[in-house]
Structures are given as C-alpha cells and as structure tokens.
Backbone as CSV, one residue per row, in Angstrom:
resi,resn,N_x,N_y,N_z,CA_x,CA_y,CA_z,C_x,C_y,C_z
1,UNK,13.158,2.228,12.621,13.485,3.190,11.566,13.261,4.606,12.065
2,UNK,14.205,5.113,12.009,14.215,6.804,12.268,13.558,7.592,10.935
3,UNK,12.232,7.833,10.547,11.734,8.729,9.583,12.443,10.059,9.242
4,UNK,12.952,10.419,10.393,13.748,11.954,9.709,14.949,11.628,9.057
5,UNK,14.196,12.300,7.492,15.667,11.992,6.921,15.229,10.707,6.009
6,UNK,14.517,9.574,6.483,14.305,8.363,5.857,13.740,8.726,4.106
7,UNK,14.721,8.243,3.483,13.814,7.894,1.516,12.770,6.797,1.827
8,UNK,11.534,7.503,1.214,10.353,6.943,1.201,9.779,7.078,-0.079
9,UNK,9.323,5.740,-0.606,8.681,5.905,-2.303,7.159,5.587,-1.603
10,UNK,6.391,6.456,-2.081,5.051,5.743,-1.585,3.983,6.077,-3.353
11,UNK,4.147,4.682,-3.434,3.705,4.127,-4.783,1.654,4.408,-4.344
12,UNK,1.054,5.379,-4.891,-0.559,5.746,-4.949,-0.639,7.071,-4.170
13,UNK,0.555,7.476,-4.101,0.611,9.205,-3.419,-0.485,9.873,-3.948
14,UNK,-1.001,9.875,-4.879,-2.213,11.024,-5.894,-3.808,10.047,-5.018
15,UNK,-3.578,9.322,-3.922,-5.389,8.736,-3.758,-5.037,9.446,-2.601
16,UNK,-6.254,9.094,-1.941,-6.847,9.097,-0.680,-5.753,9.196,0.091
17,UNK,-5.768,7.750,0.590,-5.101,7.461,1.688,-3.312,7.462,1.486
18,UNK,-3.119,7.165,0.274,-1.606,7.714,0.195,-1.235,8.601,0.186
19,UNK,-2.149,9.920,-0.254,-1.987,11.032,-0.077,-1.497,11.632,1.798
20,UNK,-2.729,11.151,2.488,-2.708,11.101,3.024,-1.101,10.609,4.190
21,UNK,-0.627,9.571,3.879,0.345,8.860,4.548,1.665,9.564,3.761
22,UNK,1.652,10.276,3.038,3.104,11.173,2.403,3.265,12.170,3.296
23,UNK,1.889,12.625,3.366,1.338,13.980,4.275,2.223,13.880,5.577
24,UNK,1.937,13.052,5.934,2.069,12.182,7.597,3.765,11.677,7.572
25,UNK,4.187,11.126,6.761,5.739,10.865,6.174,6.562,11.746,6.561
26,UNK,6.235,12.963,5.396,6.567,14.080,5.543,7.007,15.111,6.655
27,UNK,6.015,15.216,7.519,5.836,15.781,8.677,6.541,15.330,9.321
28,UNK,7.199,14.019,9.580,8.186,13.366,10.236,9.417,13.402,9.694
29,UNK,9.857,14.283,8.727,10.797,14.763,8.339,11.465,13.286,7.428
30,UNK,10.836,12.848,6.848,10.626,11.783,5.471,11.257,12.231,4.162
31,UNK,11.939,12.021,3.904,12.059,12.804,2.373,11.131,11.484,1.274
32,UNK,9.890,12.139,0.928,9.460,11.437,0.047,9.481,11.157,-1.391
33,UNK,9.638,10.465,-2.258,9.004,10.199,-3.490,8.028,9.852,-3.775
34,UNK,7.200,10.380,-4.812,5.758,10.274,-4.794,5.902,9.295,-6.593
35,UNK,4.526,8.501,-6.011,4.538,7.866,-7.668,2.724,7.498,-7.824
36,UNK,2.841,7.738,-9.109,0.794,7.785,-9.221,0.354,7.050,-11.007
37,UNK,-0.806,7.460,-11.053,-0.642,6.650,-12.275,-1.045,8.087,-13.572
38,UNK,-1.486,9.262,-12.878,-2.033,9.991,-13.849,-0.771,11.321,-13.612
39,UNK,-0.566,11.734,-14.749,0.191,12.660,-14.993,0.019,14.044,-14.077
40,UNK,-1.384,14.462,-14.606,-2.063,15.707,-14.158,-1.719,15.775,-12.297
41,UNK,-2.599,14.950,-11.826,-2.914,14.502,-10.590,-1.832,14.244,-9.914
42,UNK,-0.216,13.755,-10.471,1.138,13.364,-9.633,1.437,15.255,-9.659
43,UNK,1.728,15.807,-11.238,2.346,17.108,-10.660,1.446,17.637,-9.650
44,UNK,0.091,17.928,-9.860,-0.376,18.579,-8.614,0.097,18.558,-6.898
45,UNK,0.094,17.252,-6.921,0.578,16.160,-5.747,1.850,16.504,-5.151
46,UNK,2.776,16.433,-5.945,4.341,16.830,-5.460,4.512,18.431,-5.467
47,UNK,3.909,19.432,-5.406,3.776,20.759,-5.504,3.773,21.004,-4.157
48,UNK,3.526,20.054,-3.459,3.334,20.291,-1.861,4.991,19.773,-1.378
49,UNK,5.779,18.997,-2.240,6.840,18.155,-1.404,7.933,19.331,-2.486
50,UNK,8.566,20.224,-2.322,9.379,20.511,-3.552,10.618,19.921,-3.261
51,UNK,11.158,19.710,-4.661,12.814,18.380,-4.614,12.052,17.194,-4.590
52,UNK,11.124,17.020,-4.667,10.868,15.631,-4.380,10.435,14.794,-5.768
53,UNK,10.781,13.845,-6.200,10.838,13.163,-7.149,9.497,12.556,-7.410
54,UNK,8.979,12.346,-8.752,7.683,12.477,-9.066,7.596,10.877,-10.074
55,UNK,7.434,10.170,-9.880,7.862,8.841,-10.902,6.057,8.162,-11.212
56,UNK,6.016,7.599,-12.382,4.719,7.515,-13.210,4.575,5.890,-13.052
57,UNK,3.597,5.150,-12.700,3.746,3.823,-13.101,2.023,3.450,-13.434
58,UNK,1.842,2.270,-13.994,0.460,1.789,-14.290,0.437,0.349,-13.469
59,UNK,-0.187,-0.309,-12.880,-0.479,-0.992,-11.848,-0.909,-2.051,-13.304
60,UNK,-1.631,-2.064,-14.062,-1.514,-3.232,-14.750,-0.315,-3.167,-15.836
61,UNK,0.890,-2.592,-15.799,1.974,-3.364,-16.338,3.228,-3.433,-15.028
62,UNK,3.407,-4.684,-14.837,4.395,-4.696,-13.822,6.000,-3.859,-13.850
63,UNK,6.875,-4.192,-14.892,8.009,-3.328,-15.717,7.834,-1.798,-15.315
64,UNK,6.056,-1.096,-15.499,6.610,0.149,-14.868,6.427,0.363,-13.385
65,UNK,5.999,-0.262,-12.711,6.293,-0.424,-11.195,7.484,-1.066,-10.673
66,UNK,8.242,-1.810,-11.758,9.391,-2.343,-11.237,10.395,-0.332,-11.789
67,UNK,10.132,-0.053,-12.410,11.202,0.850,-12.984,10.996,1.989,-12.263
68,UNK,9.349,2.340,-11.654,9.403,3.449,-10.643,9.953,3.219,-9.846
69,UNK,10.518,2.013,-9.066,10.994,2.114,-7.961,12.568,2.194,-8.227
70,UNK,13.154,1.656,-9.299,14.878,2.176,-9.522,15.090,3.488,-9.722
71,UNK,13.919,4.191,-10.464,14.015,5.225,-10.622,13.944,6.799,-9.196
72,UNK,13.171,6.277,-8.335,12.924,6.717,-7.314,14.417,6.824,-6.526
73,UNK,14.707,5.526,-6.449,15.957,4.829,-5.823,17.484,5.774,-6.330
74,UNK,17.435,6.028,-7.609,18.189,6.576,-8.510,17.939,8.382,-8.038
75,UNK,16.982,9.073,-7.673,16.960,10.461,-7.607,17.007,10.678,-6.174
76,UNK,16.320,9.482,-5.617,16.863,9.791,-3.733,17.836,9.580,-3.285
77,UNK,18.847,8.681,-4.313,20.054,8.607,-3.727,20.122,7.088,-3.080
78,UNK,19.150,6.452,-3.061,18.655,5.083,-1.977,17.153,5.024,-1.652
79,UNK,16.823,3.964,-1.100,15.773,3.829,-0.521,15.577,3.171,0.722
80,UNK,14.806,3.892,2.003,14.986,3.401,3.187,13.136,2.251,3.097
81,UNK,12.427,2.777,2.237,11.092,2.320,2.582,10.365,2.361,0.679
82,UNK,9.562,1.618,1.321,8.680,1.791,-0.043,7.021,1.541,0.295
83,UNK,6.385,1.837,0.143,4.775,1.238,0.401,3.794,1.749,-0.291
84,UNK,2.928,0.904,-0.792,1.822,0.421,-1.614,0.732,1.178,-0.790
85,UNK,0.275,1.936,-1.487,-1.712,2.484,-0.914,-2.180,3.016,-2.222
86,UNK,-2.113,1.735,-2.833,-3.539,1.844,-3.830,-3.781,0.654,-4.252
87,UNK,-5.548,0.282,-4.878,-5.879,-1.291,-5.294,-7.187,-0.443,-5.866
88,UNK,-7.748,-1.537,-5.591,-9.222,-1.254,-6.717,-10.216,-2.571,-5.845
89,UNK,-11.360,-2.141,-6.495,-12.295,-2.913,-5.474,-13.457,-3.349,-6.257
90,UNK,-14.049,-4.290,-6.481,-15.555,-4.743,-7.055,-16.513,-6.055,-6.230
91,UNK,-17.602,-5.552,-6.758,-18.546,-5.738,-5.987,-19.194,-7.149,-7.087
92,UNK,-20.023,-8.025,-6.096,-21.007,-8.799,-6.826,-20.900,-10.420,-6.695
93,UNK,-21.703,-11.073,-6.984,-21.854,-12.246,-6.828,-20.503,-12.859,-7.197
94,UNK,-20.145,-14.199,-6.579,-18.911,-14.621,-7.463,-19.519,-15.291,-9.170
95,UNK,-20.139,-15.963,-9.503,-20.666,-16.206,-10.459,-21.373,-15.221,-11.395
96,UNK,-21.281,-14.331,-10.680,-21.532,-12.538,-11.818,-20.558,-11.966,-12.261
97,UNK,-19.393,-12.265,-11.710,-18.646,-11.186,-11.404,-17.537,-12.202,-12.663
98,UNK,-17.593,-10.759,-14.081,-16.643,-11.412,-14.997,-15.455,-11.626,-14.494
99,UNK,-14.960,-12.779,-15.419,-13.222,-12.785,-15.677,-12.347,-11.866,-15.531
100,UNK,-12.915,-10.703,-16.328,-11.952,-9.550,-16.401,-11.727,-8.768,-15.484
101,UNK,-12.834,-8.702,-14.537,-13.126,-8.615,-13.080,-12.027,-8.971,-12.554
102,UNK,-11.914,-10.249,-12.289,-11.160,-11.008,-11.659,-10.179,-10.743,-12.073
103,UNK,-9.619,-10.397,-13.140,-8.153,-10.774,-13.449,-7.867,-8.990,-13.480
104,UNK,-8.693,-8.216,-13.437,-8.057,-6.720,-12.778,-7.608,-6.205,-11.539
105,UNK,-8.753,-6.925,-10.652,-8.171,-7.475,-9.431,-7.302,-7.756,-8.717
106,UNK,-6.674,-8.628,-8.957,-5.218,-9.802,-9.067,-4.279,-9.031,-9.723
107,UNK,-4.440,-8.031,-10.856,-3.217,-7.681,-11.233,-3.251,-5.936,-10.618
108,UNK,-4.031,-5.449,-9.982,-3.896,-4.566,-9.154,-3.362,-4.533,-7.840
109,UNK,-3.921,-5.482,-7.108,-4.477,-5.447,-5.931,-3.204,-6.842,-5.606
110,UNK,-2.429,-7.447,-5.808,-1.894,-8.224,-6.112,-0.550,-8.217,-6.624
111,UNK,-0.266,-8.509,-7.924,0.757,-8.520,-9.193,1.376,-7.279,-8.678
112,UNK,0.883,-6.058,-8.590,1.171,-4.648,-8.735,2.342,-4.237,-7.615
113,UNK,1.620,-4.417,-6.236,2.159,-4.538,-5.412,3.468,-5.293,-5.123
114,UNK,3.415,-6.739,-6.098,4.508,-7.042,-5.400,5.759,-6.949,-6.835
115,UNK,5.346,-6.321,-7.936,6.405,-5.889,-8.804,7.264,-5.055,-8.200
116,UNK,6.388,-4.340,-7.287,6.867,-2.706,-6.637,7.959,-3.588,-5.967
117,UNK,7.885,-4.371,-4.620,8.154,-4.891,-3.757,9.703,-5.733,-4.526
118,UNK,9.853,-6.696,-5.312,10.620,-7.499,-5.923,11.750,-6.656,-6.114
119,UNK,11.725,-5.089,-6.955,12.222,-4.595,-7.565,12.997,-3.821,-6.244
120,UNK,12.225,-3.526,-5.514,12.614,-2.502,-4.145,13.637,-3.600,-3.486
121,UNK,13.390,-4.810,-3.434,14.640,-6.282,-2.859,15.742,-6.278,-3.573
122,UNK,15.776,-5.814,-4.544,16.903,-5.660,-5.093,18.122,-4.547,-5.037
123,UNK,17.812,-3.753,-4.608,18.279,-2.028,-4.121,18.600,-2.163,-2.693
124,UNK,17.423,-2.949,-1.548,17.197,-1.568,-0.184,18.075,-2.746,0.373
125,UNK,18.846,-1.892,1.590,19.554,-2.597,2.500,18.933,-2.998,3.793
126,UNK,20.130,-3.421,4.998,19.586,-3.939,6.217,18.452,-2.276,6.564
127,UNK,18.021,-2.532,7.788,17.007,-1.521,8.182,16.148,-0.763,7.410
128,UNK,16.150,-1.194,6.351,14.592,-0.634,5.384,13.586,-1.827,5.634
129,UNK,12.243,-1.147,4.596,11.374,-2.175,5.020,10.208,-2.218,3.834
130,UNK,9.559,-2.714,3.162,8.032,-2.646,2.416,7.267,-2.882,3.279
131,UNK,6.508,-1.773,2.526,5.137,-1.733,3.503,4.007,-1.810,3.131
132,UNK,2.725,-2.432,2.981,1.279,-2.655,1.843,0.329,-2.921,2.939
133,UNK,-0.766,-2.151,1.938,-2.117,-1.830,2.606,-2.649,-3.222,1.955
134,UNK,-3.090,-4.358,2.683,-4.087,-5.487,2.395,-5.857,-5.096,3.233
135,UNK,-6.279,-5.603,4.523,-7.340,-5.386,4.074,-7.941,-6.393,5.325
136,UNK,-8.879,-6.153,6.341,-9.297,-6.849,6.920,-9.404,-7.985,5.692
137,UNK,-10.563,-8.406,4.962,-10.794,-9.021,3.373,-9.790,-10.097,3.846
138,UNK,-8.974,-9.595,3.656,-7.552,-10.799,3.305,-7.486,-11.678,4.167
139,UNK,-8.097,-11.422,5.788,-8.658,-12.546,6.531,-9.828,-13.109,6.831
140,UNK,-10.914,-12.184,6.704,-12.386,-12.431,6.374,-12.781,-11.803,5.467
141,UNK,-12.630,-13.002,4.580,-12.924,-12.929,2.782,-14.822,-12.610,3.443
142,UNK,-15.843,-11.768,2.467,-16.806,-11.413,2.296,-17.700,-11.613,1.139
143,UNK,-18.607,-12.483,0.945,-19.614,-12.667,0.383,-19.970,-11.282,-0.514
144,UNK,-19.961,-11.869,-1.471,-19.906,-9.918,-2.589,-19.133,-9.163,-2.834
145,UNK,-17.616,-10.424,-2.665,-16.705,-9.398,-2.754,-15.555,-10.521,-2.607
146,UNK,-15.477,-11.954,-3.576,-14.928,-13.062,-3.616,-13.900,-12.402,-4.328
147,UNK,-13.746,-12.131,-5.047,-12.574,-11.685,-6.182,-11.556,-10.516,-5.208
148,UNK,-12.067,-9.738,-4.755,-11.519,-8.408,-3.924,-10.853,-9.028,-2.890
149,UNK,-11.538,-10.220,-2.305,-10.833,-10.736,-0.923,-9.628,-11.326,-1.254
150,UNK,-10.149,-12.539,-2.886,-8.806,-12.994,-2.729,-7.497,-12.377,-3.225
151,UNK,-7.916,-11.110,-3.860,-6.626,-10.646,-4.246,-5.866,-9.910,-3.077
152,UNK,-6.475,-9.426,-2.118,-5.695,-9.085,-1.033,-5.196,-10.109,0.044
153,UNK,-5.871,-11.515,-0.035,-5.741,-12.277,0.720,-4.192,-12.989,0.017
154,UNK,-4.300,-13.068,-1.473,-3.069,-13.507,-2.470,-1.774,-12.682,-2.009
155,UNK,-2.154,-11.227,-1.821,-0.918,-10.441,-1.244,-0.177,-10.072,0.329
156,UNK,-1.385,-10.726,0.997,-1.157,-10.975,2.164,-0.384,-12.310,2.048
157,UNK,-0.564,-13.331,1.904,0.091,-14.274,1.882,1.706,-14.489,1.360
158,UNK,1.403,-13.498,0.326,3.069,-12.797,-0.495,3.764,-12.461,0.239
159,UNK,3.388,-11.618,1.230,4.089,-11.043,1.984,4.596,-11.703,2.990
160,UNK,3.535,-12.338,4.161,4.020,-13.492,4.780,5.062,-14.468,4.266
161,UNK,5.188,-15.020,3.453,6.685,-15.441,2.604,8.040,-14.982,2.383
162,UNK,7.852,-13.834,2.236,8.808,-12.577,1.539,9.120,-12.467,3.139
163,UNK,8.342,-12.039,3.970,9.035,-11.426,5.541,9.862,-12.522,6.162
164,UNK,9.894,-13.684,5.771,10.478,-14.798,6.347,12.135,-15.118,5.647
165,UNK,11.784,-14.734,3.936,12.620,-14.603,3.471,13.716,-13.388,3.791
166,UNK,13.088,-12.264,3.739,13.716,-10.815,3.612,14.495,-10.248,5.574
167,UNK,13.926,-11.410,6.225,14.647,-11.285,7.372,16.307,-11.427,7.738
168,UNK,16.762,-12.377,6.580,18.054,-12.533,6.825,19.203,-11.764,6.503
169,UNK,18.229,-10.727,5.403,18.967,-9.728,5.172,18.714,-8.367,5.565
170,UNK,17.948,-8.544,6.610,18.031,-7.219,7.276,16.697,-6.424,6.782
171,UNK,15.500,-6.904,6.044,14.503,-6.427,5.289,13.221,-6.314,6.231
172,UNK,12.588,-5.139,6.808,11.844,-5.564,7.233,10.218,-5.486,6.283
173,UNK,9.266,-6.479,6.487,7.822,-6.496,5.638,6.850,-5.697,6.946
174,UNK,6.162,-5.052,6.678,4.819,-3.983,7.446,3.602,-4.347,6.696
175,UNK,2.424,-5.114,6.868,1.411,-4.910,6.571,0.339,-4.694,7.400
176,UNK,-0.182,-3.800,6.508,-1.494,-2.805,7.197,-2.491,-3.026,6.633
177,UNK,-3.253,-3.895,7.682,-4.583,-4.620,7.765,-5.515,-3.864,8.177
178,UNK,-6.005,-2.553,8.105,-7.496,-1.926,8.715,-8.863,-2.395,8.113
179,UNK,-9.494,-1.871,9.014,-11.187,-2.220,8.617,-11.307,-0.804,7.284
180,UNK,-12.896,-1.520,7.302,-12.924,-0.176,6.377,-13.009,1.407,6.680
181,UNK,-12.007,2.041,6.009,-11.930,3.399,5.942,-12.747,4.381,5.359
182,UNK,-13.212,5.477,5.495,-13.277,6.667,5.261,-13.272,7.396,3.825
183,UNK,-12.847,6.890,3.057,-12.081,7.424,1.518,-12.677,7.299,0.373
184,UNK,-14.116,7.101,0.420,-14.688,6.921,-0.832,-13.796,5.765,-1.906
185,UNK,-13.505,4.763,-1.133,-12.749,3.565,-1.967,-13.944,2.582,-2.754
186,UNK,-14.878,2.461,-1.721,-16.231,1.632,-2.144,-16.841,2.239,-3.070
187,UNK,-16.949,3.492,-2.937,-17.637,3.904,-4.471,-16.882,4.376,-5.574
188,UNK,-15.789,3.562,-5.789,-15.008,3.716,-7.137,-15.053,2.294,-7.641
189,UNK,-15.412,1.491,-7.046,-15.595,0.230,-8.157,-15.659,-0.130,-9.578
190,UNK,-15.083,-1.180,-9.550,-15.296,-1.206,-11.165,-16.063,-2.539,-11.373
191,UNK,-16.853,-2.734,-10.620,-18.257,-3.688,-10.522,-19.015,-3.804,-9.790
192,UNK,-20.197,-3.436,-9.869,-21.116,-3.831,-8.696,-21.359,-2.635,-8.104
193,UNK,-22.022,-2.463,-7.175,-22.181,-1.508,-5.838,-21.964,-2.434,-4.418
194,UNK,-21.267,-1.633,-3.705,-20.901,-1.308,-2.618,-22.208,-2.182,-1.634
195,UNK,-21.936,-3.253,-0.689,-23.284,-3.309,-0.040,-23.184,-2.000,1.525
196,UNK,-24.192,-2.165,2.178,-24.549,-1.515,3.423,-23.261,-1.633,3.961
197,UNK,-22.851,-0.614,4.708,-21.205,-0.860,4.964,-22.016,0.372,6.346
198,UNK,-21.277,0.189,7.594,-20.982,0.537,8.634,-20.461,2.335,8.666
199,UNK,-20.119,3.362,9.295,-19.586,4.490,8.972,-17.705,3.917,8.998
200,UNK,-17.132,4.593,8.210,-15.703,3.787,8.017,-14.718,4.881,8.535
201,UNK,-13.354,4.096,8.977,-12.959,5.137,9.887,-11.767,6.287,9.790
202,UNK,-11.244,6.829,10.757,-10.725,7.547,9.925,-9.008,7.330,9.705
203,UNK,-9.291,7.768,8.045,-7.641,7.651,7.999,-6.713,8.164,8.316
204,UNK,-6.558,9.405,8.764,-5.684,10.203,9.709,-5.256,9.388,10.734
205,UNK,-6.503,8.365,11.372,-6.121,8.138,12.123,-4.582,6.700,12.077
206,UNK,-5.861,5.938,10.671,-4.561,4.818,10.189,-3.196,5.458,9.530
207,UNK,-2.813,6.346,9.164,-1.491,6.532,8.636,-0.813,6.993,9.717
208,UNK,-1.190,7.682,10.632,-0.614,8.270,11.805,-0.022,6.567,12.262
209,UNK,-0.608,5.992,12.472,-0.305,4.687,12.509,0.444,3.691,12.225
210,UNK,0.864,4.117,10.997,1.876,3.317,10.152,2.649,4.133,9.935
211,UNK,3.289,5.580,10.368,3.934,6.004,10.452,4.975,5.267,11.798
212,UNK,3.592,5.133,12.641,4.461,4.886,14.207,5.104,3.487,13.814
213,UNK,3.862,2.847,13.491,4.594,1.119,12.915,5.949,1.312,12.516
214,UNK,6.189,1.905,11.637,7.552,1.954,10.379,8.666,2.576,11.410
215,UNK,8.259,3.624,12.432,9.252,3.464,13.573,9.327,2.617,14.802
216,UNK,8.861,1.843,14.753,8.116,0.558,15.590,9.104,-0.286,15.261
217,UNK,9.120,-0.702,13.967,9.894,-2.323,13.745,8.546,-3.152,13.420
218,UNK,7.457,-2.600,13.339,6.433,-3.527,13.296,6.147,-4.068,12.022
219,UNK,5.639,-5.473,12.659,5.683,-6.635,10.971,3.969,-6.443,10.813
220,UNK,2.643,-5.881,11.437,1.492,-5.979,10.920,0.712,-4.572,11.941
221,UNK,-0.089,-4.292,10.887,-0.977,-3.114,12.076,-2.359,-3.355,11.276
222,UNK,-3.262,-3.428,12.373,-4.332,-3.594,12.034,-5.256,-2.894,12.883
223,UNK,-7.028,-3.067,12.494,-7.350,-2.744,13.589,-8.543,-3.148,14.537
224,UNK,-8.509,-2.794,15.588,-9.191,-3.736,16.438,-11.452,-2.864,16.235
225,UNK,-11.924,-3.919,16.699,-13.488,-3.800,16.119,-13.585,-2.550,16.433
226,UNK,-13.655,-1.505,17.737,-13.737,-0.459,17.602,-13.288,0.795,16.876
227,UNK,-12.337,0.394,15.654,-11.096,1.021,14.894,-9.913,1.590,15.738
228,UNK,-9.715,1.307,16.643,-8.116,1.511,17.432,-7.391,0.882,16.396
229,UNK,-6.142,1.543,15.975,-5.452,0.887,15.315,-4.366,-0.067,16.361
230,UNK,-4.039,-1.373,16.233,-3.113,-1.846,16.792,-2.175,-2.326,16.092
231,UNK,-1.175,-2.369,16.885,0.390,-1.998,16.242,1.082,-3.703,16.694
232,UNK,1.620,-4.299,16.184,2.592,-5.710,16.566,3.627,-5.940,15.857
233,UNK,5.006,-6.089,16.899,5.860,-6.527,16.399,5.985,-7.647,15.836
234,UNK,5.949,-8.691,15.737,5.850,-9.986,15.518,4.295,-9.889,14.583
235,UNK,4.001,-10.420,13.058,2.962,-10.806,12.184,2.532,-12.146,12.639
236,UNK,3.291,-13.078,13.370,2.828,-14.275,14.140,4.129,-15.069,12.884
C-alpha cells in the first residue's frame, strides 16, 4: 500500500495511541478520517487534519461503528484502510471480576472492532486492508487479567479467519500485537488495579511501525522481548 494519498479511517483517533498513528498516517501523506467516541475531544482532534472528516461512534453499540465507517467511506470518497486503536482493560481475579466486567470487555475489545471491520468488507476493494491493535494477552493470556486476555485473544482469532477469508478478494488483515506500551492504558481501567508492570514502550516507536507494516503487505507486527517491533509478511 502506497500511504500517500491512501483513505484511512482510524476508529480511537481522540486516545493515545491512535492519536498517535493518525499523526504518523498523516505525515505519510494519508488522507485521514478520524472517529472517537466523545464529541468535545474528536473536534479538538481533527483541528490538526483540516478537510478531514470527523465521524462519532460508541464501541458498545455496534450499528454506530458499522455506520462510522460508511460514513467515513461516503466523505472520503472510498476507503483504502481502516484500523482499530482503542479497547479498555480490567484488572482482577477471574472469580472477582463481575459479569459486567466481562461482558464490557468482549463488547469493546472484541464486538467493537469487528462491527468496524464487517462493515469496512463491504465497501473496500482489492489492495486495502483492516488493521487492529490485539495485544501480546491474546497469546499469553495473564493471570489478573482473564477477561482482558480473552477478549483480545476472541479478536485475534476473528481476524485470523477473516484474513483467510478476505484474501480472495484482494483484502488484506494487519494485526498489531505489541507488548505493553507507554500510554497510561493500565491506569484507565474499569476494574481492579494494574499489577507491577515493567517500564512500557514507546509508541512512536509502534505506529511508526504499522505505518511501515501497512506499506509492507504485512499480515502481523509484533514485538520482540526487547520491544523491537517486528514486522511479517505471512501471520503463519
């Protein structure tokens, strides 16, 4: 994928790290669409991209993540890319850790993502691609953090499906597997606290990353124990 020029919806533009990866988009001469969940926080956000289309969705109703992305699709003219950088995270025993827990989880971190994704299969042609942030987690699920693993481990697996499927038509799937980052993600929980966690790394360095991926052709980027991000064509 040639980024200059490329329509890009990047669904959690107003956090951290999506902020971040529009930033990085951008700079590569990206024409982005930005989509967030808070009003205030999206106009601020797109003040930096001007022309650039600003679309609203809530991660627990699927319908408006399916409609940000027609809508996106509809003011860019097309869509070459789409990708997911936002979820939610909680902490705690599995037998502590309520239902509702669990089932915010799953429909964040999960459901959310792949409404985005379903809706974007229906629009993008050969040489586009979805792209979602899962989560070391999603392969070494963590003790204190059963619910968090499996919902990224649920969307990792989504995806693995979908890339097998979405190959014949020219679709490519990107998932971006890093360790933990940098972004004050652990202390926004909506259960529990955070255990002893390592210094986390930086995200400049992962979006720079998945920028290159998305001109790569690459089906997974992750990263290796020292935080090098590594890049592979082939997800296995």
């Amino acid at each position: 994928m040639d980024l200059d020029g490329a329509r890009v919806l990047v669904a959690g533009a107003t956090g951290v790290l999506g902020g971040a990866l529009t930033a990085e988009l951008a700079a590569r001469g990206a024409r982005p669409a930005l989509a967030g969940r808070d009003p205030a926080r999206l106009a601020r956000a797109v003040q930096d991209y001007p022309g650039a289309p600003a679309v609203l969705f809530d991660a627990y109703d699927p319908a408006s993540c399916a409609r940000s992305v027609h809508e996106a699709n509809t003011l860019l003219g097309g869509l070459d890319a789409v990708v997911t950088a936002f979820g939610s995270v909680g902490f705690g025993r599995a037998a502590e850790v309520g239902d509702e827990v669990g089932e915010h989880l799953a429909a964040v971190n999960f459901l959310a993502p792949a409404a985005f994704f379903r809706a974007a299969l229906t629009v993008m042609g050969p040489g586009s691609v979805i792209a979602a942030f899962t989560g070391v987690v999603a392969r070494r699920p963590q003790p204190g953090m059963a619910d968090y693993s499996a919902s990224k481990a649920a969307l990792s697996a989504w995806l693995a499906a979908v890339r097998r499927e979405a190959r014949t038509g020219g679709v490519r799937v990107l998932e971006v597997s890093p360790g933990h980052l940098d972004t004050g993600f652990a202390g926004r929980s909506v259960a529990g606290t955070a255990p002893p966690m390592p210094p986390g790394g930086d995200p400049g360095r992962v979006v720079r990353a998945v920028a290159d991926a998305l001109e790569a052709d690459a089906e997974l980027l992750r990263t290796a124990p020292d935080g090098t991000p590594v890049v592979e064509r082939r997800a296995g």
